[in-house]
C-alpha positions, 0 to 999 in steps of 0.5 A, spaced: 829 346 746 836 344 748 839 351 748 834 354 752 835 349 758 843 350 757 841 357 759 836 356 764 841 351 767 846 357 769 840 362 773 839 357 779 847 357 780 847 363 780 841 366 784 845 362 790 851 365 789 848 371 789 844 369 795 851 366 798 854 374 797 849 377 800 849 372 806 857 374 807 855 381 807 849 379 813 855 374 816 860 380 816 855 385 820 853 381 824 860 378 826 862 384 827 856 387 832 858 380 836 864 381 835 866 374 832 872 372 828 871 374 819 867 367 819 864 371 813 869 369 808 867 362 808 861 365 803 866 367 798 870 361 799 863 358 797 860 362 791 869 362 789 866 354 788 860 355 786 862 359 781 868 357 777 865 350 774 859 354 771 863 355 765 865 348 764 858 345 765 855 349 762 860 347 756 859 340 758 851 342 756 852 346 750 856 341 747 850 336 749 845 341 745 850 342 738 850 335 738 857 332 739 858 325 740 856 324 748 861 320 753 859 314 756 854 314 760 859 312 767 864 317 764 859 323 762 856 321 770 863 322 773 865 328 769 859 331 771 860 329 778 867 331 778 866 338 775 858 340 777 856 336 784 862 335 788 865 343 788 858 344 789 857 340 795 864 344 798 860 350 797 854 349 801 858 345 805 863 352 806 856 356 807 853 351 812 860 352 817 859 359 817 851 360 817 853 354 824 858 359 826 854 365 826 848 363 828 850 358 834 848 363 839 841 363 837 840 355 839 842 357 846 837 363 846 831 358 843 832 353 848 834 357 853 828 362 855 823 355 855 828 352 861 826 358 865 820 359 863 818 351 866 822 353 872 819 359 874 812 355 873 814 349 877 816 354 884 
């Protein structure tokens, strides 16, 4: 059952850097429709720090399931925290920087058309 989990655990993973590529190739059409700096490389830096610790943890989960004596338990919480949270928190927050960067012009949009709209009403 282990090896099992040890192979699902990689497919979530990757569905977001798959999602996170083809955000970058949506971000770099839209930045250059509105002509807005390369924002989009923010993606591939995400998916670089989405990607590379797959790997170790990945081994980290194996070795689990080959049953290799386990850290203790405060050790085997910051290894995981340091090879598999952290740089996927750096990832989305990459990703959620170049999201905000690219779509900041629709909240002036959304915001917009009702601040009218209530003026209009009121004359």
């Amino acid at each position: 059952m282990d090896y099992i989990a040890s192979g699902i655990y990689i497919i979530g993973p990757l569905a977001v850097a798959i999602m996170l590529i083809l955000l970058a190739i949506m971000g770099k059409r839209l930045g250059e429709a509105l002509e807005l700096p390369p924002y989009y490389r923010l993606y591939y830096v995400a998916v670089c720090f989405f990607i590379i610790p797959l790997p170790v943890s990945w081994f980290l989960l194996v070795t689990e399931a080959w049953g290799i004596p386990h850290p203790e338990p405060v050790t085997g919480l910051a290894i995981k925290m340091l090879v598999a949270a952290l740089p996927m928190t750096i990832s989305i927050t990459f990703a959620v920087v170049a999201t905000a960067k690219y779509w900041s012009w629709i909240w002036g949009e959304l915001r917009g058309p009702g601040k009218e709209g209530s003026k209009k009403d009121a004359a």
